[in-house]
KELUM-441174 format. One record per residue: residue in one letter; x, y negated, z negated of N, C-alpha, C in turn. Coordinates in steps of 0.2 Angstrom, whole numbers, padded with zeros to 4 digits, always signed. Atoms other than C-alpha are relative to their C-alpha. Layout:
aXYZXYZXYZ ...
***
This chain:
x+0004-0003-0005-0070-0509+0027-0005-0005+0003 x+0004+0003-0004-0080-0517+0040-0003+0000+0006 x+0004-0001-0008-0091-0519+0056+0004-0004+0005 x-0002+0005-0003-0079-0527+0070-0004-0004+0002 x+0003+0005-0002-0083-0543+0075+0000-0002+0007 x-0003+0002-0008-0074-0543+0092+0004+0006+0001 x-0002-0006-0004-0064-0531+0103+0007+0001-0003 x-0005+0001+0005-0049-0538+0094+0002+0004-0005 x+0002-0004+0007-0054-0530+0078-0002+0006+0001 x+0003-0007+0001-0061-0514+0083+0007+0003+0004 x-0008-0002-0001-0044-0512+0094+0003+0003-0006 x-0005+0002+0005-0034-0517+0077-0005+0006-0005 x+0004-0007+0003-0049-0502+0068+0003+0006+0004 x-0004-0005-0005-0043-0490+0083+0005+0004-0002 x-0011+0000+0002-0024-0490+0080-0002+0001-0008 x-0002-0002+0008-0026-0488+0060-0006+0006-0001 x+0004-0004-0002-0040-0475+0064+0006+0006+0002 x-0006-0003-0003-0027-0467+0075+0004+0004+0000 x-0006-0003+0004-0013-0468+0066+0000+0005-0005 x+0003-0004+0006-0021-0460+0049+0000+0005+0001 x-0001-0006-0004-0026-0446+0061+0003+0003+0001 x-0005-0002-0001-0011-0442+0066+0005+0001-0005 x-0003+0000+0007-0003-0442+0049+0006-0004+0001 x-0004+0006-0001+0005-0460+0051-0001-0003-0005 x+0002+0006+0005+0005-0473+0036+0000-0008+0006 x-0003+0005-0001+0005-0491+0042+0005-0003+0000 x-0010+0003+0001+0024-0493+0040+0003+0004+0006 x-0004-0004-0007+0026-0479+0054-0001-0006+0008 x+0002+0005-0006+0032-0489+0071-0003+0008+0005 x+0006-0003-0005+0015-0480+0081-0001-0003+0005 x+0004+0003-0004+0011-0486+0096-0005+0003+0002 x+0003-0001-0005-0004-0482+0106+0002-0002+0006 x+0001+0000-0007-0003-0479+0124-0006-0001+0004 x+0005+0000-0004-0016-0483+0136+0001-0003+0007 x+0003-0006+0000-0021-0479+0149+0001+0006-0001 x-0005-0005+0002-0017-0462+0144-0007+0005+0008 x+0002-0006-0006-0022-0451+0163+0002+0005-0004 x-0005-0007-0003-0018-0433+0162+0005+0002+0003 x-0003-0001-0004-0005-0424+0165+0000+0007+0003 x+0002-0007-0001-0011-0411+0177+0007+0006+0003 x-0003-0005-0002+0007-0402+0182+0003-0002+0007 x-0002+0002-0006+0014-0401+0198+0006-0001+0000 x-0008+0001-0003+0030-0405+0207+0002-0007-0001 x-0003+0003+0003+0031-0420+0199-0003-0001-0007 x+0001-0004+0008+0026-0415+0181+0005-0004-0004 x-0006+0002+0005+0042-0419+0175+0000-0009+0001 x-0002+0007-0001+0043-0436+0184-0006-0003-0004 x+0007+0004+0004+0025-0442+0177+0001+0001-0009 x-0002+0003+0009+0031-0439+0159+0006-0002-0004 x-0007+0000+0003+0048-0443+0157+0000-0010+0001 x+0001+0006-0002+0041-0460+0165-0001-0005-0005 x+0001+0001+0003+0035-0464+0149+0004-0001-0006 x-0007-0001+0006+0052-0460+0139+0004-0005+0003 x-0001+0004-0006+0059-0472+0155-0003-0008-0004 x+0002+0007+0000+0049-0486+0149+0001-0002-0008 x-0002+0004+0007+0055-0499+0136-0005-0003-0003 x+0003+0000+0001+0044-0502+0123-0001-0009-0004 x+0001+0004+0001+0037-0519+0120-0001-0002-0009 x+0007+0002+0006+0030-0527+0102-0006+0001-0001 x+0007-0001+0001+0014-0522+0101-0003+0005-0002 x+0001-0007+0001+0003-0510+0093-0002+0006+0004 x+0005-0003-0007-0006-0506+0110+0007-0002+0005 x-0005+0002-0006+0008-0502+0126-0005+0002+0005 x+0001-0002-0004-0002-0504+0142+0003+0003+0006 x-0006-0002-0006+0008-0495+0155-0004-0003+0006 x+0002+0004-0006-0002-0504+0169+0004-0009-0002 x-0001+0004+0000+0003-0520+0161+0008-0003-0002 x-0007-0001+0001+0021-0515+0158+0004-0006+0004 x-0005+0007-0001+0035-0529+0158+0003+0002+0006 x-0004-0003-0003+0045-0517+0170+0007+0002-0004 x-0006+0000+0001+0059-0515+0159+0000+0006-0001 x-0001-0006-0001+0066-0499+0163+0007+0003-0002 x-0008-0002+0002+0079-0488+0153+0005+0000+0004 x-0002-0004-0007+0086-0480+0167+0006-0007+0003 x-0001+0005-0003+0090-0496+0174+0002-0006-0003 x-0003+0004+0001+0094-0508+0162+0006+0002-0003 x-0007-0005+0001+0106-0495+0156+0006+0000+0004 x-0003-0002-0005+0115-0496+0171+0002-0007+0001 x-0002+0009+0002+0115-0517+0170+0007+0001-0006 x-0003-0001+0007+0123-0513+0153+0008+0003+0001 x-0005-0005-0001+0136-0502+0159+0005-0005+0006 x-0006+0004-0004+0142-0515+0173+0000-0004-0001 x-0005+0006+0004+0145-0528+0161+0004+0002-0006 x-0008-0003+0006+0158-0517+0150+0006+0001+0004 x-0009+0000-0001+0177-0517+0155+0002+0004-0004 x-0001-0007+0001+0182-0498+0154+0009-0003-0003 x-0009+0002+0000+0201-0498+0146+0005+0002+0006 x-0004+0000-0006+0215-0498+0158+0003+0008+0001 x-0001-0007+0000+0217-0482+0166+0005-0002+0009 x-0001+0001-0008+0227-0478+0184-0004+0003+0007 x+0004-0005-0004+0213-0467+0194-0001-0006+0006 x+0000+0006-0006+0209-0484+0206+0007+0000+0002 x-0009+0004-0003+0229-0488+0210+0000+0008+0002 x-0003-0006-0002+0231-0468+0211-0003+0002+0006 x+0004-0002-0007+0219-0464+0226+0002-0006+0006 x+0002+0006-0006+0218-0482+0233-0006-0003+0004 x+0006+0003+0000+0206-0494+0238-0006+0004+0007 x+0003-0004-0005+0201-0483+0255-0005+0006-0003 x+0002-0005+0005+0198-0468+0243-0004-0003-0003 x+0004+0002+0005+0188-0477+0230-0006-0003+0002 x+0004+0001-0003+0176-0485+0241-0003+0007+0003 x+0002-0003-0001+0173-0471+0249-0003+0009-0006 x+0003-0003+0006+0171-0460+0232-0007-0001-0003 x+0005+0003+0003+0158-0474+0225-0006+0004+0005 x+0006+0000-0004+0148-0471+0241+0000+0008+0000 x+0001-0008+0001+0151-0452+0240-0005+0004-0007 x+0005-0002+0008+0144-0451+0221-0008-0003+0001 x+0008+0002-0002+0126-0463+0226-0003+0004+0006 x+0002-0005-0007+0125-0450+0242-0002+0006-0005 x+0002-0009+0000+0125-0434+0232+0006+0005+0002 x-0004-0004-0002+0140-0428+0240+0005+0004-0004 x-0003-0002+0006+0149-0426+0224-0002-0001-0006 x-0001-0001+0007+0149-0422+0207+0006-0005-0006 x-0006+0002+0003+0157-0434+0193+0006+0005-0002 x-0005-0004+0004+0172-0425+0186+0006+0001+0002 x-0005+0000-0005+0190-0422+0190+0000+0008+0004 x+0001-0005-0004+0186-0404+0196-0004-0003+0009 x+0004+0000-0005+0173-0409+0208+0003-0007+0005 x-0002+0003-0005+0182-0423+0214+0006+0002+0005 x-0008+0000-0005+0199-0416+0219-0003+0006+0005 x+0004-0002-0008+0187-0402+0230-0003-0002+0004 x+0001+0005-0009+0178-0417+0241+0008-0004+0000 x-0004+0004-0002+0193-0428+0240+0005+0006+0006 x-0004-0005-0006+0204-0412+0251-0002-0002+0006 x+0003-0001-0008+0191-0414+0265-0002-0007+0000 x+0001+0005-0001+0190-0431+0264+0006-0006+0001 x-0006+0002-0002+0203-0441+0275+0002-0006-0005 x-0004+0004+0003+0206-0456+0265+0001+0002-0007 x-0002-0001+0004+0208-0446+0250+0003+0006-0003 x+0001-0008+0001+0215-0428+0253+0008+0000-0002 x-0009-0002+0002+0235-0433+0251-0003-0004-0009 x+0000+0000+0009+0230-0440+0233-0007+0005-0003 x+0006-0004+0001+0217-0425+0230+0000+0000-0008 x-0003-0006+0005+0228-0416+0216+0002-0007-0005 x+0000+0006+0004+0234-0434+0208-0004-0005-0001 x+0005+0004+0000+0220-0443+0210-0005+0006-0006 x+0004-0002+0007+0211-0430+0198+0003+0001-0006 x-0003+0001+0006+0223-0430+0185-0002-0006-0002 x-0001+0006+0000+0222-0449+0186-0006+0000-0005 x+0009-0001+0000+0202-0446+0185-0002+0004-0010 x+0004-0003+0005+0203-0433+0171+0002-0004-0007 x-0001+0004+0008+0211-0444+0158-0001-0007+0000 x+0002+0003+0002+0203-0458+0161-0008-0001-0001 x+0008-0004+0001+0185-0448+0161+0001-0001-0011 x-0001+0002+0009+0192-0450+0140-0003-0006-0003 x+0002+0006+0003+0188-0465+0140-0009-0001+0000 x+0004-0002-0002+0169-0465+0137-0005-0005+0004 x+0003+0006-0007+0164-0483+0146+0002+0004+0006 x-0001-0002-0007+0172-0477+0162-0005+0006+0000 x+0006-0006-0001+0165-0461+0161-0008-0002+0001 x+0008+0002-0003+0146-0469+0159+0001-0003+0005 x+0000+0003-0007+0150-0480+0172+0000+0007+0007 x+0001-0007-0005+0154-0464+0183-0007+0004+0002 x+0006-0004+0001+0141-0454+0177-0010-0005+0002 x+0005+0003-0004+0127-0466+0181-0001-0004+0006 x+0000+0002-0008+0133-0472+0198-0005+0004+0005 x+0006+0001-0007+0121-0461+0208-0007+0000-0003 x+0006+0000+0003+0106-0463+0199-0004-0009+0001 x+0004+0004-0002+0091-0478+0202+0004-0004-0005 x+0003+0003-0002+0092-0492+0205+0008+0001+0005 x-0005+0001-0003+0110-0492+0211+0003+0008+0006 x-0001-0006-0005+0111-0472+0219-0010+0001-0001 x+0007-0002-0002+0095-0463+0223-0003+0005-0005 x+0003-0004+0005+0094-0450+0208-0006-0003-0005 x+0003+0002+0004+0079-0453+0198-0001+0003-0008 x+0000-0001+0008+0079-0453+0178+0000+0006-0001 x+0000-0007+0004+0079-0437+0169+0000-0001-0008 x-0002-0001+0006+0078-0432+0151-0002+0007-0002 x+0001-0008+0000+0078-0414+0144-0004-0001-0009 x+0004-0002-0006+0065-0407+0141-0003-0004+0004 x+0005+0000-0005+0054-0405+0155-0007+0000-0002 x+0006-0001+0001+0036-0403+0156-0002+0008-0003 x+0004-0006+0002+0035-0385+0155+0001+0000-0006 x+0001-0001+0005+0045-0384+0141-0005-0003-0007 x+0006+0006+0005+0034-0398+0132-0008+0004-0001 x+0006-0005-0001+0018-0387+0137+0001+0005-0006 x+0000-0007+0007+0023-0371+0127+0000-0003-0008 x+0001+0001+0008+0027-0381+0110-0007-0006+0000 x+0006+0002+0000+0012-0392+0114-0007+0005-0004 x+0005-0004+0003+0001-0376+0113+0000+0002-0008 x-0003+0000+0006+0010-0373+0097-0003-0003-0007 x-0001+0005+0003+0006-0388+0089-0007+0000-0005 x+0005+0003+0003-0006-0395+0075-0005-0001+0004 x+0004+0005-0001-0023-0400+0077+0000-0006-0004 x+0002+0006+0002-0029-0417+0073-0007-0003+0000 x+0006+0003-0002-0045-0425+0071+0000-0007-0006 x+0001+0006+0006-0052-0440+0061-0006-0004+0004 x+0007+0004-0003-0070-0452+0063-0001-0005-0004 x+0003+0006+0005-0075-0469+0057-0007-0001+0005 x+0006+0001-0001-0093-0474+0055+0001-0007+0001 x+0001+0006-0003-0098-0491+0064+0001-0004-0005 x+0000+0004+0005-0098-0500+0047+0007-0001-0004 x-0002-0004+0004-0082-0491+0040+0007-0002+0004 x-0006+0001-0003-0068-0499+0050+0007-0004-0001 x-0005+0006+0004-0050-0506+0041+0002-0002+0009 x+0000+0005-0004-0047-0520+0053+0008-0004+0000 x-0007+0003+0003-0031-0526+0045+0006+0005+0003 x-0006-0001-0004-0015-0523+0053+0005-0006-0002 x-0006+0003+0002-0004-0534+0046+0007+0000-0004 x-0005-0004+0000+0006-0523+0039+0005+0004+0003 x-0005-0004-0006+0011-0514+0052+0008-0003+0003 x-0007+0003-0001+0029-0514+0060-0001-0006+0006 x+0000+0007-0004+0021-0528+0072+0000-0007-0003 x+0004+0005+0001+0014-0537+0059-0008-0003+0003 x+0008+0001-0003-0003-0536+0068+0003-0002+0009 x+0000+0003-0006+0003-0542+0085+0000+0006+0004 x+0004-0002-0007-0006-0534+0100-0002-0002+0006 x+0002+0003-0007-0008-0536+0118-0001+0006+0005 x+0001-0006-0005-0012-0529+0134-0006+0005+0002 x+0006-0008+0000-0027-0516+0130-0005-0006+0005 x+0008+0001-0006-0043-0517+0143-0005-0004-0005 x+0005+0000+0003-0058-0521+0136-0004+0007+0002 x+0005-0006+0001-0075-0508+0138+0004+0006+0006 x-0006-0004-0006-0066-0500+0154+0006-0001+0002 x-0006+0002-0003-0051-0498+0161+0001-0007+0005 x-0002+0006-0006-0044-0514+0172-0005-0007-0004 x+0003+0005+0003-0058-0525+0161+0001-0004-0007 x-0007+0004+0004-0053-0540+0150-0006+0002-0005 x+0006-0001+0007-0059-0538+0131-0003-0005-0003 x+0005+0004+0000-0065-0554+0132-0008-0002+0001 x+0006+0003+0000-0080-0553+0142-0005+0001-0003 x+0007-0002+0006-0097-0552+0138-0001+0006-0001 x+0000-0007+0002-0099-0534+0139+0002+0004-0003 x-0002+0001+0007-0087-0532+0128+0001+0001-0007 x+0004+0004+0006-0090-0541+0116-0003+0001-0003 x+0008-0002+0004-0105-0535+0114+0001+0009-0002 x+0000-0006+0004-0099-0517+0113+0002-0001-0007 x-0004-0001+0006-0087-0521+0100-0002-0006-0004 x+0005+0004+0009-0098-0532+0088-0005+0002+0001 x+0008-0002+0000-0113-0522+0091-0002+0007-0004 x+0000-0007+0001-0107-0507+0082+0002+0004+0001 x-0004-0005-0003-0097-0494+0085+0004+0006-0005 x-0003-0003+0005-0093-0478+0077+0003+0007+0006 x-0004-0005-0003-0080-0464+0083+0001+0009-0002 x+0000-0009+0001-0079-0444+0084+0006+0001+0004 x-0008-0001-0005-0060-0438+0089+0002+0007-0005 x-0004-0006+0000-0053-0421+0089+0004+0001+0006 x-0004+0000-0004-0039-0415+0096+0004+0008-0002 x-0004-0005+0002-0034-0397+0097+0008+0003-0001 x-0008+0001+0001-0015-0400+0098+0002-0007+0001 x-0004+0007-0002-0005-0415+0096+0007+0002-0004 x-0006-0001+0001+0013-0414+0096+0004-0005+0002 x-0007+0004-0002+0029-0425+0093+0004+0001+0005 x-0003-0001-0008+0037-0426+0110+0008-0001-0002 x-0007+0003-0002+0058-0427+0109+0002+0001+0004 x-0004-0002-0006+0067-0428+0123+0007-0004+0000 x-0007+0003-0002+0086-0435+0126+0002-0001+0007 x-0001+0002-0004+0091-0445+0139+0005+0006+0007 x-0005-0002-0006+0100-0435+0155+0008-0001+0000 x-0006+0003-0002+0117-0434+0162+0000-0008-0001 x-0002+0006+0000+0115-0452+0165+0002-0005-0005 x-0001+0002+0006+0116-0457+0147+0007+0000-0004 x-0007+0000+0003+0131-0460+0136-0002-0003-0005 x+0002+0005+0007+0127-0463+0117+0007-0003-0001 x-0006+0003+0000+0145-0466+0117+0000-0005+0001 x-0001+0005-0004+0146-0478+0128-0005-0006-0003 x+0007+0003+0001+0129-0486+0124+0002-0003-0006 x-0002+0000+0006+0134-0487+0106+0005-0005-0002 x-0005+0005+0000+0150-0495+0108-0002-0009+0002 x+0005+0008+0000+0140-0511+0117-0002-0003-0004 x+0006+0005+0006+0127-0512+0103+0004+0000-0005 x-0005+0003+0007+0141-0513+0088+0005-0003+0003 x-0006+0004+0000+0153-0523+0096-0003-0010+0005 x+0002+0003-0005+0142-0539+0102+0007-0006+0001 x-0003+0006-0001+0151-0552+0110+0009+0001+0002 x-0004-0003+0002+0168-0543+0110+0002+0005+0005 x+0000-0005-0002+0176-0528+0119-0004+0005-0001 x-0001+0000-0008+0170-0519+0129-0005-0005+0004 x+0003+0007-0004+0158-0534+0136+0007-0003+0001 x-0006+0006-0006+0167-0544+0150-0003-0006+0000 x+0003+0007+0004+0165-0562+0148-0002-0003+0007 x+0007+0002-0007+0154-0572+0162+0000+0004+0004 x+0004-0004-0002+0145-0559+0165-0009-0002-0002 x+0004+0001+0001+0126-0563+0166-0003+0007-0006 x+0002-0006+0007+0122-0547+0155+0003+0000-0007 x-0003+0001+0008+0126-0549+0139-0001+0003-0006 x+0002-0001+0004+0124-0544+0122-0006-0001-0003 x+0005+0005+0003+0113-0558+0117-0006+0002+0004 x+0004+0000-0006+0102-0555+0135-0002+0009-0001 x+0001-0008+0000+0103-0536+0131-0004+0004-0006 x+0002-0002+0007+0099-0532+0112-0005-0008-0004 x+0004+0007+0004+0095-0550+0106-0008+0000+0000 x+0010+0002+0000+0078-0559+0102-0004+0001+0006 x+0005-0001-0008+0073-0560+0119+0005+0005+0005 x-0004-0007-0007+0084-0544+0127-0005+0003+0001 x+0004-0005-0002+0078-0532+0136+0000+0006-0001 x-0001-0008+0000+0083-0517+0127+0000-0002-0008 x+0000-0001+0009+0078-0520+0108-0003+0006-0002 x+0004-0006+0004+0065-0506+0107+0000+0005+0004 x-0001-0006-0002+0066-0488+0113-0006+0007-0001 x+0005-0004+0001+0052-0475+0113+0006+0007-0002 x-0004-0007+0004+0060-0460+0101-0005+0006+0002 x+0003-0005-0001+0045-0449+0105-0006-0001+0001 x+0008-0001-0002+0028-0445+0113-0002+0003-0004 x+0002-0006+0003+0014-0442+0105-0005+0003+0005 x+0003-0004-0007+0005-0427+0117-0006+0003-0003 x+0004-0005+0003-0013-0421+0114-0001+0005+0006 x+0003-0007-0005-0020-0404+0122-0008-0002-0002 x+0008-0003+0003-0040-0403+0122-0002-0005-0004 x+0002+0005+0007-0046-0418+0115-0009+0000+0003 x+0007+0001-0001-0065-0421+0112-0001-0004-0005 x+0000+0007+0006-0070-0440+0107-0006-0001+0003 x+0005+0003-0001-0087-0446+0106-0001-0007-0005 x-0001+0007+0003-0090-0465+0103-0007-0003+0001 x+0007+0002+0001-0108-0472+0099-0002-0009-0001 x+0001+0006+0001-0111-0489+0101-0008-0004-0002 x+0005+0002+0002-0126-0497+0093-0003-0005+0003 x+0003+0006-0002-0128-0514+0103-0006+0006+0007 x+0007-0002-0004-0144-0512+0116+0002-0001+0007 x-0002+0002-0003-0139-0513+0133-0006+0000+0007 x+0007+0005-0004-0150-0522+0148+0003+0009+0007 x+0001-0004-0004-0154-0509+0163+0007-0001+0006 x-0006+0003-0002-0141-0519+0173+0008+0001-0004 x-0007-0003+0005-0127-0515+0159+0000+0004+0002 x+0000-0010-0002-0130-0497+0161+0004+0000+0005 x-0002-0001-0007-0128-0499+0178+0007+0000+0001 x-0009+0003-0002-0111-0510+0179+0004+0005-0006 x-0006-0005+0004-0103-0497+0165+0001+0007+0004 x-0001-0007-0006-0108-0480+0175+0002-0004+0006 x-0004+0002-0005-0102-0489+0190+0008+0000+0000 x-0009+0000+0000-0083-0490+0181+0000+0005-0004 x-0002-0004+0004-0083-0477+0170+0005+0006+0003 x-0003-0002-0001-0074-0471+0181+0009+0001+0002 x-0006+0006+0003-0059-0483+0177+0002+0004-0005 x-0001-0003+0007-0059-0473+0161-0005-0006-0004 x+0003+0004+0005-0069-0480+0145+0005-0001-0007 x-0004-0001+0004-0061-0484+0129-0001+0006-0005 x-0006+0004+0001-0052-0480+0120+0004+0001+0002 x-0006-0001-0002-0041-0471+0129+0000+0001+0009 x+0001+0004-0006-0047-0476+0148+0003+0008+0004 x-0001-0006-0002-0043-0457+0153-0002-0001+0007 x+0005-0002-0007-0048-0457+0171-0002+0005+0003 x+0002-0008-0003-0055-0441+0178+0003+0000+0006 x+0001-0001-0005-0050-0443+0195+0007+0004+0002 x-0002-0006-0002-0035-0431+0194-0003+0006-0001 x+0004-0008+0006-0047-0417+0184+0002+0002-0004 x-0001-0003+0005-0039-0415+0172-0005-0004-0007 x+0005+0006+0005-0051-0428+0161-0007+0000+0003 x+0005+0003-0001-0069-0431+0160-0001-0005-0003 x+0003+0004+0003-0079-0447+0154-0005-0003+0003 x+0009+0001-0001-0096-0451+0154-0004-0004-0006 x+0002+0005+0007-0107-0463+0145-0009-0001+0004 x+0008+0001+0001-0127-0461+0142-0002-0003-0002 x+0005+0006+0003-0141-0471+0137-0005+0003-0003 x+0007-0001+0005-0156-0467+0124-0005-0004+0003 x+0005+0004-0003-0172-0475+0129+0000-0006-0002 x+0000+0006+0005-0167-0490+0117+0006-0004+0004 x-0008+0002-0002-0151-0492+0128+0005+0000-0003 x-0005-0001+0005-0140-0486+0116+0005+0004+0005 x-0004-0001-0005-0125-0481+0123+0002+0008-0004 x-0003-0002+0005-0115-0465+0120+0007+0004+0006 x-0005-0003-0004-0097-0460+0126+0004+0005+0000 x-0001-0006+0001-0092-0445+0130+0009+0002+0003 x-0005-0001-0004-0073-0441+0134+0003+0006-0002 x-0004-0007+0000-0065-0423+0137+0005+0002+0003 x-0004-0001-0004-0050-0415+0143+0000+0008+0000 x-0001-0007-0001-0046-0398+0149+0006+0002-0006 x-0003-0002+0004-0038-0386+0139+0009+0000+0006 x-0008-0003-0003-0017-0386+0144+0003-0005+0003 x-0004+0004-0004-0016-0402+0152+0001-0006-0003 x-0001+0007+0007-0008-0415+0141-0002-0007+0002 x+0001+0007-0002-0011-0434+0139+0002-0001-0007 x-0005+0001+0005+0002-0443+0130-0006-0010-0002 x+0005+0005+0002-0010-0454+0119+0005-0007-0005 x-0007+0004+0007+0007-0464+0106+0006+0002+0003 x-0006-0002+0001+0024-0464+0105+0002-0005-0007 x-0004+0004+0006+0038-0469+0091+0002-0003+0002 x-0003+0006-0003+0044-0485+0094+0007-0001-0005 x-0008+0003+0002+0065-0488+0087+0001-0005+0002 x-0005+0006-0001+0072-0504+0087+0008+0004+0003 x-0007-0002-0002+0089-0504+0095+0006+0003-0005 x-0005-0001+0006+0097-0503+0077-0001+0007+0000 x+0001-0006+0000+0089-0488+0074+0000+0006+0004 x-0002-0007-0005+0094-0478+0090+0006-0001+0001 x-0007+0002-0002+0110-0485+0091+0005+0002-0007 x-0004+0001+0005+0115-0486+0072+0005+0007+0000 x-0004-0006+0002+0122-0469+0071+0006+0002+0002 x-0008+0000-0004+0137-0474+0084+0003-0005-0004 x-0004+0004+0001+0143-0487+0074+0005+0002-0003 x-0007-0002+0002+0157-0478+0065+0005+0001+0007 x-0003-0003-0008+0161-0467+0083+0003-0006+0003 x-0001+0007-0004+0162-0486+0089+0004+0000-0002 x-0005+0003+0001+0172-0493+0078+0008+0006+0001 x-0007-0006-0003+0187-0476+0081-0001-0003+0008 x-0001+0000-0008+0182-0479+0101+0005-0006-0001 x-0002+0007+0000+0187-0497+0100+0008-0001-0002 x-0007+0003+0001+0202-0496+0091+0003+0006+0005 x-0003-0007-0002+0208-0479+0100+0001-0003+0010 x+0000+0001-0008+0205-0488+0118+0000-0008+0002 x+0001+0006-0003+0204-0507+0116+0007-0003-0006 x-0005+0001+0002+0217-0509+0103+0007-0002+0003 
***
């Protein structure tokens, strides 16, 4: 136990602070999130949290979503899927290439539903493919068995390639009801009283990304610095926090997905193709970690006490951004569902005051899986696919 020395350390006290609260060991892969805004509802409710399920999660104990690489499920998913070689089925020879063309752009429009029902009722009323209506969805339905083609199908109208945007079930409301449900949590370290150590964690201590004092500010500079070796101790309660599951959309195929990750280099991967297994899952892919679940608080109330002394010009330039959010979790007020504020003693001592409304969540953690471990539980299913379709 110690007083951090730098932003570094009082970060690396933060996350094991945190974690503890939230009834995690240092062996749980925890991430914090930051900035964590509210989520106040609305008509895109569901798009603002599912965004978070969407984003691929980096090494780090700290994920800034400002700082995010970009790598997006959704969408490397859909790479992945158009460097697999579906097994040989007839549905393309049985329509023909005027029909299939005009299908693909059919499914990215909206116009149609994968399936062979849904296709043999637009293909009638669609000239180049209304005399193979009834053969063309035969064709369709028994090579929908195969579960590569099928993902392929199934994620044809969705981002980046069609216009649907991500999905996973639940939603927001439902997330809200068992949110109210959920546990409290609370926990507080005194300024002197902070484990620092992270080296056990699933990163091994490696972190990046986090702000410094406010949002957007680096935790090198001087102000900084000076919060976080100046002393600092934390107050956090949180009248619910709930483990978030959600499961990907139609767009998803553990099947399919699965078969990839157990077979690298091999069926169903097509050979010069820039997507690869190695590009995909490997040390440097874009899809080795996975966010298995948010963590969601309701009602939080965290006060944070900094000891260092701050100059009448400090003050100043802090309430100037405090509206950035302040740490630790850079909450921003300006959709209202969050307050934060930070006061001065006559000595200049600082004190940080940050609240949220009752009802409106902010997803402050999630669990982070390696690919193995979101993937593993298809490797038998694989191996049967494989030999049942590539054999």
């Amino acid at each position: 136990m110690a007083t951090p020395s730098n932003f570094v350390d009082l970060q690396a006290g933060f996350y094991n602070a945190l974690a503890q609260g939230l009834g995690y060991s240092n062996q749980d892969p925890f991430q914090i999130i930051q900035p964590s805004p509210p989520l106040t509802g609305g008509d895109d409710a569901d798009e603002l949290l599912w965004a978070y399920l969407n984003n691929l999660p980096v090494a780090s104990l700290t994920q800034n979503t400002q700082f995010s690489g970009g790598n997006q499920f959704l969408a490397d998913y859909q790479g992945v899927m158009s460097a697999l070689q579906s097994a040989p089925n007839n549905f393309q020879s049985t329509i023909g290439p005027a029909c299939w063309a005009a299908y693909q752009q059919a499914l990215k429009d909206h116009e149609v539903k994968t399936g062979a029902v849904a296709f043999r009722n637009w293909a009638l009323y669609c000239q180049p493919c209304s005399a193979n209506a009834t053969s063309g969805a035969s064709a369709l339905a028994a090579a929908m068995l195969d579960p590569i083609f099928a993902a392929q199908m199934n994620v044809t109208p969705y981002k980046p390639v069609g216009d649907e945007p991500v999905t996973f079930s639940p939603g927001y409301s439902k997330m809200l009801t068992l949110l109210k449900k959920a546990p409290s949590r609370s926990f507080e370290v005194s300024a002197s009283n902070w484990q620092t150590d992270v080296s056990k964690t699933w990163t091994h201590g490696s972190t990046s990304g986090f702000f410094g004092l406010w949002g957007g500010s680096s935790s090198s500079s001087s102000i900084s610095e000076k919060f976080a070796s100046g002393g600092v101790s934390v107050k956090a309660s949180f009248d619910n926090v709930l483990p978030f599951n959600a499961t990907p959309g139609d767009w998803y195929s553990s099947s399919a997905f699965g078969m990839a990750f157990n077979n690298p280099g091999k069926a169903p991967w097509t050979s010069n193709n820039p997507i690869t297994w190695e590009t995909t899952f490997g040390k440097n892919g874009n899809m080795q970690r996975f966010a298995s679940s948010l963590l969601i608080a309701n009602k939080m109330n965290i006060s944070v006490i900094s000891a260092a002394q701050y100059s009448q010009e400090e003050q100043s330039q802090i309430q100037s951004n405090q509206g950035n959010g302040l740490w630790p979790f850079y909450s921003s007020g300006s959709s209202g569902g969050s307050s934060t504020s930070a006061s001065f003693d006559k000595d200049g001592r600082m004190t940080v005051t940050i609240t949220s409304k009752p009802n409106v969540p902010i997803v402050i953690g999630c669990i982070v899986l390696t690919a193995a471990q979101y993937l593993g539980h298809e490797a038998l299913a694989s191996k049967r696919l494989i030999e049942e379709f590539y054999s």
